[in-house]
N, C-alpha and C positions, 0 to 999 in steps of 0.2 A: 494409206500413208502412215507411215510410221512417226512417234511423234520423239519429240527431246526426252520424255522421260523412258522408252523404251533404249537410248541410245545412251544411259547412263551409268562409265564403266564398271564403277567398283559398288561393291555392296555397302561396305566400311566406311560409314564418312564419318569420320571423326572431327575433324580442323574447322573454325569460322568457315575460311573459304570455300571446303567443301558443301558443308551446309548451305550455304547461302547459293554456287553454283546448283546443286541440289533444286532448290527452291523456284530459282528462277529456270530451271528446266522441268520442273514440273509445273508450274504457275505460271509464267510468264512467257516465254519464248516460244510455247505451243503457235499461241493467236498472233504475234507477226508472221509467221512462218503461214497460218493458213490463212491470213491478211495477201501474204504476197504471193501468193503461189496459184493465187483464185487465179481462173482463166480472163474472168472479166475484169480482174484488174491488171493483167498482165497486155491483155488487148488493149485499155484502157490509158495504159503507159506510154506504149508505143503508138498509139494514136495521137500523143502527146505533141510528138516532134512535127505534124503538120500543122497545129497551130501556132509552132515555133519560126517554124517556117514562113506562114501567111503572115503573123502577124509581128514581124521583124520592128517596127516602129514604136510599138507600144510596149516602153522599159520594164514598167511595174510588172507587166503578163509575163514579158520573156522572161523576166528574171525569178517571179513566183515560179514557172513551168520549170526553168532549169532548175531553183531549188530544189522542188519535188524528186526530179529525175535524179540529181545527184546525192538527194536524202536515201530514193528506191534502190539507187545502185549501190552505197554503200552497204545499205542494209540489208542486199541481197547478199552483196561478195561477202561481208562478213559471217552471214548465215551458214553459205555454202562451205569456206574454211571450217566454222566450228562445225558442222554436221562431219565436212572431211575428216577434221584431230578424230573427233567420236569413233568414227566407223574406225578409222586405222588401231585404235585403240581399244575396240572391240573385236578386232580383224586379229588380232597377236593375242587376245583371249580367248578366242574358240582355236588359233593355230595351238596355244599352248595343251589348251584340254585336250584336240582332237592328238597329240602329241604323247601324252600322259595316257589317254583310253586307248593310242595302238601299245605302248609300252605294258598296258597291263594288258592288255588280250594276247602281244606276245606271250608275258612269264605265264599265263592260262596257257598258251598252245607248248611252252614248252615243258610244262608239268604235265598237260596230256601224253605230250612226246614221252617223256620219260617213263610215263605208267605203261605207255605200248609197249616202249623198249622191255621195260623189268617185266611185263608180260610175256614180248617172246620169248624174254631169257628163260624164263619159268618154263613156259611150252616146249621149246628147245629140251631143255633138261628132261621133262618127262616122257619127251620122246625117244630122247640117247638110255632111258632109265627103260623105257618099251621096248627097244630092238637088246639090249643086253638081255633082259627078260628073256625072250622071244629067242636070242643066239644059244644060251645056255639051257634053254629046254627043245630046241634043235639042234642043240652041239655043235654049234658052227663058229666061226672066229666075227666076231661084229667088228669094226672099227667104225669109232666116233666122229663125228664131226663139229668144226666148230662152227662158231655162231659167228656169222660176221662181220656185224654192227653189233656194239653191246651197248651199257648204259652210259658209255665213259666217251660217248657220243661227243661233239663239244658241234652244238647247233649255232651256235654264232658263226664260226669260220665258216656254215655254208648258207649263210645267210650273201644275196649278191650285192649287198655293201661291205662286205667285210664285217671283220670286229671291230670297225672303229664305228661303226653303225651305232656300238650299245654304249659308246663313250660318253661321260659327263660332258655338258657343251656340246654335244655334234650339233642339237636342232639348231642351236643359237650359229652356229660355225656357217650354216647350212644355209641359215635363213638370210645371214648377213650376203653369203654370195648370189643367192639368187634372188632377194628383194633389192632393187637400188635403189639405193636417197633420191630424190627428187633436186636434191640441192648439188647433189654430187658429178663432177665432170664426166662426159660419156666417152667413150675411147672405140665408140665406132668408127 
């Protein structure tokens, strides 16, 4: 089980409120969280409602029992919201990283790209530089050929997003269409 302090977004806390969030998610919010989450208290709960049931007459009981239940469910749904913000908020942290580490293994693939290319262009050339050789100590007419991809390549346009692929904002452009608010109307 993972706990509140593993689900703590930013590194930087600087603010009161930071700190003090901080604090109670590493000190405090652990133990309700394995308080409610136990099996036997969760059995426990809902074995509740049949002695709510039975014992309909006696105010003091049903109303301690419904206290409890309505203290539990509070304090579960609000659990479950702040666990939800955490994760969405860690979820747009590793999309962001994992976003930044394909953008640098691109410009890695496409400095390897280029070193191939200015490699064949080299190879090519020593080879046009071997059959001239080789024409003029057989005395024969060589004609050259050219090379036909060179370094002046431009690897984005064949990339199958386009160039708009490498654009400032695309991820944000990207993310906004294909992640939907929860609050937002659906137009299925």
């Amino acid at each position: 089980m993972t706990t509140a302090t593993d689900a703590v977004p930013t590194p930087e806390k600087t603010s009161l409120i930071d700190k003090i969030n901080a604090f109670l998610d590493r000190s405090v919010l652990p133990y309700p969280v394995k308080f409610l989450t136990n099996r036997f208290i969760i059995l426990f709960t809902i074995a509740l409602l049949i002695p709510l049931i039975v014992f309909v007459k006696e105010a003091v009981f049903v109303l301690a029992v419904n206290s409890y239940l309505n203290t539990m469910g509070v304090a579960v749904s609000s659990i479950v919201l702040l666990y939800a913000t955490v994760a969405e908020i860690r979820d747009k942290q590793i999309a962001a990283m994992q976003e930044q580490r394909a953008q640098e293994d691109h410009q890695h693939v496409v400095e390897m790209h280029q070193l191939v290319l200015e490699n064949m262009e080299f190879q090519h050339q020593e080879v046009e530089n071997l059959k001239r050789i080789l024409g003029e100590i057989a005395k024969i007419q060589v004609t050259s050929t050219k090379l036909p991809h060179g370094a002046g390549t431009d690897l984005r346009s064949l990339h199958a997003g386009g160039k708009e692929r490498f654009e400032r904002g695309h991820v944000k452009r990207e993310l906004g269409r294909q992640v939907r608010s929860p609050f937002a109307k659906r137009t299925e």
